[in-house]
TORTOR-98021 format. One record per residue (C-alpha): residue number from 0; x, y, z; residue in three letters. Coordinates in Angstrom, 1 decimal. Example, Ala and Ser with C-alpha at 12.3 -4.5 7.8 and 13.67 -1.06 7.14 Angstrom:
REM residues 2
+-----+--------+--------+--------+-----+
:   n :      x :      y :      z : res :
+-----+--------+--------+--------+-----+
:   0 :   12.3 :   -4.5 :    7.8 : ALA :
:   1 :   13.7 :   -1.1 :    7.1 : SER :
+-----+--------+--------+--------+-----+
//
This chain:
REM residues 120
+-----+--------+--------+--------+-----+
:   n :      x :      y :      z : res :
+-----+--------+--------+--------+-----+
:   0 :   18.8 :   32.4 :   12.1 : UNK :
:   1 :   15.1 :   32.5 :   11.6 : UNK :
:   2 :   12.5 :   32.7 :   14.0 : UNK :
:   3 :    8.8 :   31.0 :   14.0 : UNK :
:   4 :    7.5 :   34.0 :   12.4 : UNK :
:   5 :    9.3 :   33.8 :    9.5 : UNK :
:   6 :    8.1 :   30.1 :    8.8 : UNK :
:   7 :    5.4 :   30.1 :    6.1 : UNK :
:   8 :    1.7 :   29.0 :    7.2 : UNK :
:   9 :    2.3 :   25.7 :    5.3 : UNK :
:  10 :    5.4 :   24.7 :    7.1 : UNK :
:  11 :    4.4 :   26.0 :   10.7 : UNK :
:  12 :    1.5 :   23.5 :   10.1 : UNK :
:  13 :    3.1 :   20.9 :    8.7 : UNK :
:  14 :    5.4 :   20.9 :   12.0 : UNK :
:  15 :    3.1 :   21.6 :   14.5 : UNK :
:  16 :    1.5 :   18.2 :   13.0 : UNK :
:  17 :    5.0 :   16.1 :   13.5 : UNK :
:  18 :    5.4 :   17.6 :   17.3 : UNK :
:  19 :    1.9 :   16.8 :   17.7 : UNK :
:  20 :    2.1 :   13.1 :   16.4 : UNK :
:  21 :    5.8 :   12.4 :   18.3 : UNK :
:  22 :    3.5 :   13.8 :   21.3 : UNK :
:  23 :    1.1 :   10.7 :   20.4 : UNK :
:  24 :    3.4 :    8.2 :   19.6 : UNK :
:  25 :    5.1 :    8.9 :   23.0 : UNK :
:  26 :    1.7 :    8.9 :   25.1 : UNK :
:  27 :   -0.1 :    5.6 :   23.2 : UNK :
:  28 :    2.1 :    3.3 :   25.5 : UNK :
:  29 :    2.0 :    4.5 :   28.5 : UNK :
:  30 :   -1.9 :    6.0 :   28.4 : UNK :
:  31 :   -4.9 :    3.8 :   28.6 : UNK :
:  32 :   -7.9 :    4.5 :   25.8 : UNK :
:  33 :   -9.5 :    6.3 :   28.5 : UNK :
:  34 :   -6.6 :    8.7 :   28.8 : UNK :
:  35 :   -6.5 :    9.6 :   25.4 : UNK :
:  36 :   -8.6 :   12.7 :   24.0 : UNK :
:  37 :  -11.0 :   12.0 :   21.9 : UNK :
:  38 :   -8.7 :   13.2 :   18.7 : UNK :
:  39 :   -5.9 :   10.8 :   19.7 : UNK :
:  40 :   -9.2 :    8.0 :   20.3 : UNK :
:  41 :  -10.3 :    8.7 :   16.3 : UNK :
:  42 :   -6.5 :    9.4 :   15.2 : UNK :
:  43 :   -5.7 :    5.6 :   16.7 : UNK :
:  44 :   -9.2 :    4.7 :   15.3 : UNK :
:  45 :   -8.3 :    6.2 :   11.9 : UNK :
:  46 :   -4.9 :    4.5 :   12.0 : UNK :
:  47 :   -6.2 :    0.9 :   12.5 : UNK :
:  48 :   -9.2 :    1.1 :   10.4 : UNK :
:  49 :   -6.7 :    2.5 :    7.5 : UNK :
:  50 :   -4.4 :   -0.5 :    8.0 : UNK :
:  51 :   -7.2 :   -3.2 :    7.8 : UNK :
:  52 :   -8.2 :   -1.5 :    5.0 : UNK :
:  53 :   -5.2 :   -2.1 :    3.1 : UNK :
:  54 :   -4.6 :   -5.2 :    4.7 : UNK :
:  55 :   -8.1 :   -6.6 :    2.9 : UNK :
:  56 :   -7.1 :   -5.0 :   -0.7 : UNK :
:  57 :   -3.3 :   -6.5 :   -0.3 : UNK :
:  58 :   -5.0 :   -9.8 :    0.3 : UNK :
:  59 :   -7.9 :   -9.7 :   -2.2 : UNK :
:  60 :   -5.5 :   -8.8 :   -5.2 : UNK :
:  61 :   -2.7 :  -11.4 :   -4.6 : UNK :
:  62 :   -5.5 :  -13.9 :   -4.6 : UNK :
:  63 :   -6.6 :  -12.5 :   -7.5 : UNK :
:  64 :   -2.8 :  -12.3 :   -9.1 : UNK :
:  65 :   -1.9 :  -16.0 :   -8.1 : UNK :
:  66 :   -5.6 :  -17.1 :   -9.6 : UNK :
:  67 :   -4.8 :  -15.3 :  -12.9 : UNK :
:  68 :   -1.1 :  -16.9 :  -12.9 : UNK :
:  69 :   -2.6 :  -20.2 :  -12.4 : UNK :
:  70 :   -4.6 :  -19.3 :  -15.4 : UNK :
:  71 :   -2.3 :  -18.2 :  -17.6 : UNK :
:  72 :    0.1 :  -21.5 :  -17.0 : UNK :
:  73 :   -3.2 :  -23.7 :  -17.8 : UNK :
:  74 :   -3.4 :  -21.6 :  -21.0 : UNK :
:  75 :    0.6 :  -21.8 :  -21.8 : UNK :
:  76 :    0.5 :  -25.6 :  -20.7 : UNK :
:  77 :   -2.5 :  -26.2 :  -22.9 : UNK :
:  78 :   -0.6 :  -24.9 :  -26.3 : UNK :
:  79 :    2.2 :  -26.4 :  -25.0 : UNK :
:  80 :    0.9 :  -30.1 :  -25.6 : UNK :
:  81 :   -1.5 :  -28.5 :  -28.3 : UNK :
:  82 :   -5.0 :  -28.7 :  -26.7 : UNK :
:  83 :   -5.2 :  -24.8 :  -28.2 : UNK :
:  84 :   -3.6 :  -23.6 :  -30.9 : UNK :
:  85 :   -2.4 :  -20.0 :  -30.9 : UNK :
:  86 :    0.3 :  -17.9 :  -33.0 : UNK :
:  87 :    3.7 :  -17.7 :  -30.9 : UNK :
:  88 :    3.8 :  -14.6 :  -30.9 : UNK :
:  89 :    0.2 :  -14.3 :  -29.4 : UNK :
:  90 :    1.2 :  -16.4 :  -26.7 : UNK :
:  91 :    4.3 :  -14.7 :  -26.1 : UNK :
:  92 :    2.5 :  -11.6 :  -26.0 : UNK :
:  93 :    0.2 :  -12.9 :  -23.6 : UNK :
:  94 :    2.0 :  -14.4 :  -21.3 : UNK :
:  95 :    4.3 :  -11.5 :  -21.1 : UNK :
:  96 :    1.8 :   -8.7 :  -20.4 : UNK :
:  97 :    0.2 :  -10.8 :  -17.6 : UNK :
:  98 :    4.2 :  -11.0 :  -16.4 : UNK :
:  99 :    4.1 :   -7.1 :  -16.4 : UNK :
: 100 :    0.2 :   -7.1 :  -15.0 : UNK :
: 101 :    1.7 :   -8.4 :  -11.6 : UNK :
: 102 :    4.6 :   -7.1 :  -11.5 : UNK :
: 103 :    3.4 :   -3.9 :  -11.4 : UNK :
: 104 :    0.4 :   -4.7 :   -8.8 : UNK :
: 105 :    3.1 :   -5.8 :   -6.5 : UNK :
: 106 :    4.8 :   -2.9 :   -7.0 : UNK :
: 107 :    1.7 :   -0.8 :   -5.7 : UNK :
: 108 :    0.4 :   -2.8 :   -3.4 : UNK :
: 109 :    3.9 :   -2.8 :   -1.7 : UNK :
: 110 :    4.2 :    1.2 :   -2.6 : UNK :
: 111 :    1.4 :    2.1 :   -0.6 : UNK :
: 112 :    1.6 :   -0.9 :    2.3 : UNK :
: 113 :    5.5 :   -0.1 :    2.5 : UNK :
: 114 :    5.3 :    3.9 :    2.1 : UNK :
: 115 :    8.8 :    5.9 :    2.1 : UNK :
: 116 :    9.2 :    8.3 :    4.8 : UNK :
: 117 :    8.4 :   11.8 :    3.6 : UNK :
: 118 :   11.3 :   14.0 :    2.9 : UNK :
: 119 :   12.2 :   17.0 :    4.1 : UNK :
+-----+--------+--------+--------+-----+
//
């Protein structure tokens, strides 16, 4: 069995911060703002202005994502009928690594909107 004193300074802090956040997360409902300390008032503070935060950069890069898809079937239309004239494998090349481009913005934009819990 170990004891508190045997925890290292890392871990002691690391759970004083969970017991102190379930200790939030219990009080927000049921405490008005005026309630609150004023490090729960800039923890909630820090919380919301974080989310908006992400919220903004979620929304400005999809619109930029769908405005560079739109784009890129304009250009792929465009040889299609032959308005431009490009090698195939130019194209292909193109049109793949825009592909890849959003895939893996989605993929961080939903990695850090979406975060995993942390593990033990």
């Amino acid at each position: 069995m170990s004891n508190q004193g045997d925890m290292e300074p890392q871990a002691r802090q690391s759970e004083s911060k969970k017991v102190y956040l379930q200790a939030l997360r219990k009080k927000m409902p049921q405490a008005s703002q005026a309630e609150l300390g004023p490090f729960d008032k800039a923890e909630i503070d820090d919380r919301n202005s974080d989310r908006t935060l992400k919220l903004v950069y979620a929304v400005g890069f999809i619109i930029i994502l769908a405005v560079q898809l739109l784009l890129v079937n304009v250009v792929f239309f465009a040889a299609g009928i032959g308005w431009l004239s490009y090698d195939q494998w130019a194209l292909e090349l193109f049109v793949g690594a825009t592909l890849a481009e959003v895939f893996l913005v989605v993929r961080v934009i939903t990695k850090n909107l979406f975060p995993l819990a942390q593990k033990k």
